[in-house]
C-alpha positions in Angstrom: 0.0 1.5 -3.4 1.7 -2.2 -3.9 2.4 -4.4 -1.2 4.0 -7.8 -2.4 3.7 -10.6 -0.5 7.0 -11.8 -0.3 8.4 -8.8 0.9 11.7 -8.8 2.6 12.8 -5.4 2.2 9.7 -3.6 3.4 9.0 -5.6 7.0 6.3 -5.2 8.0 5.1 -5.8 4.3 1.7 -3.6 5.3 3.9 -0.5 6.0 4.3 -0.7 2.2 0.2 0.8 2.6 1.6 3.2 5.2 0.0 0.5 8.2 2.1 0.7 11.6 3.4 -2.4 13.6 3.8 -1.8 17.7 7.0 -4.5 17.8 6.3 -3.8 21.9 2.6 -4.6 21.8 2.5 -6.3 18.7 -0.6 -4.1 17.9 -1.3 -3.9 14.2 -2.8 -0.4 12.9 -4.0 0.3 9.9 -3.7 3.3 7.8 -7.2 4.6 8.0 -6.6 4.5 11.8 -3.3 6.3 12.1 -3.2 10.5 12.6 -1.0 11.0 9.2 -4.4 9.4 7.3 -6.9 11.3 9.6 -4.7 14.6 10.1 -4.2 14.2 6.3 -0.6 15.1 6.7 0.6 14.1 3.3 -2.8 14.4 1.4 -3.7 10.6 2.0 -7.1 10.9 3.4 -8.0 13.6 0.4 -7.2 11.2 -2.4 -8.8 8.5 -0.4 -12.1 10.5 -0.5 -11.5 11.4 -4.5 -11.4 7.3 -5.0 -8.1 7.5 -5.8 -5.8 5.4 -3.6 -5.8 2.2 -4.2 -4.4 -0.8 -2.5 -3.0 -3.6 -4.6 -1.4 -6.9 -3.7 1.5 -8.5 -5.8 2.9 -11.8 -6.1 6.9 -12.1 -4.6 9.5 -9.7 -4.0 10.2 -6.3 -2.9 9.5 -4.5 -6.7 9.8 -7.7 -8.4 6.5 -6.5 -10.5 5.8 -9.4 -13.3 5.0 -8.4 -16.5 1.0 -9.5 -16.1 0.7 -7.3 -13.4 1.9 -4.6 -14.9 0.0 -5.0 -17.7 -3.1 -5.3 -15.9 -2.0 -2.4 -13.8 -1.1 -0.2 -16.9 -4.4 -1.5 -18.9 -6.6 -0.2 -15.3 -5.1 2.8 -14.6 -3.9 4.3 -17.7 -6.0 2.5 -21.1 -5.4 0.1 -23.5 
């Protein structure tokens, strides 16, 4: 999952790793804390515990992905 730090069209910008923000309390939860990660709703937890979601952080916009990062991305996840 990508959150980028300059989000403006995902607000909060740690929704974007399925996190919750109480505008009324101003609480921040993350995902591991929420029932759709520990109820496994949408299979979150199980790839979780397979290693397999991972949490990445990118530089600007909403989708704005630069081309280093998606090298690096592409070069991690799916080889040379």
């Amino acid at each position: 999952m990508i959150k980028f730090d300059e989000d403006k069209t995902v607000v909060p910008s740690d929704s974007s790793w399925f996190g919750e923000y109480n505008t009324t309390s101003g609480k921040h939860t993350n995902l591991r804390h929420r029932d759709i990660y520990k109820k496994d709703w949408i299979g979150l937890k199980t790839l979780d515990e397979k290693k397999g979601l991972i949490f990445l952080e990118a530089e600007g916009r909403h989708m704005q992905i630069s081309e280093d990062f998606l090298k690096k991305i592409i070069q991690k996840y799916l080889g040379p």
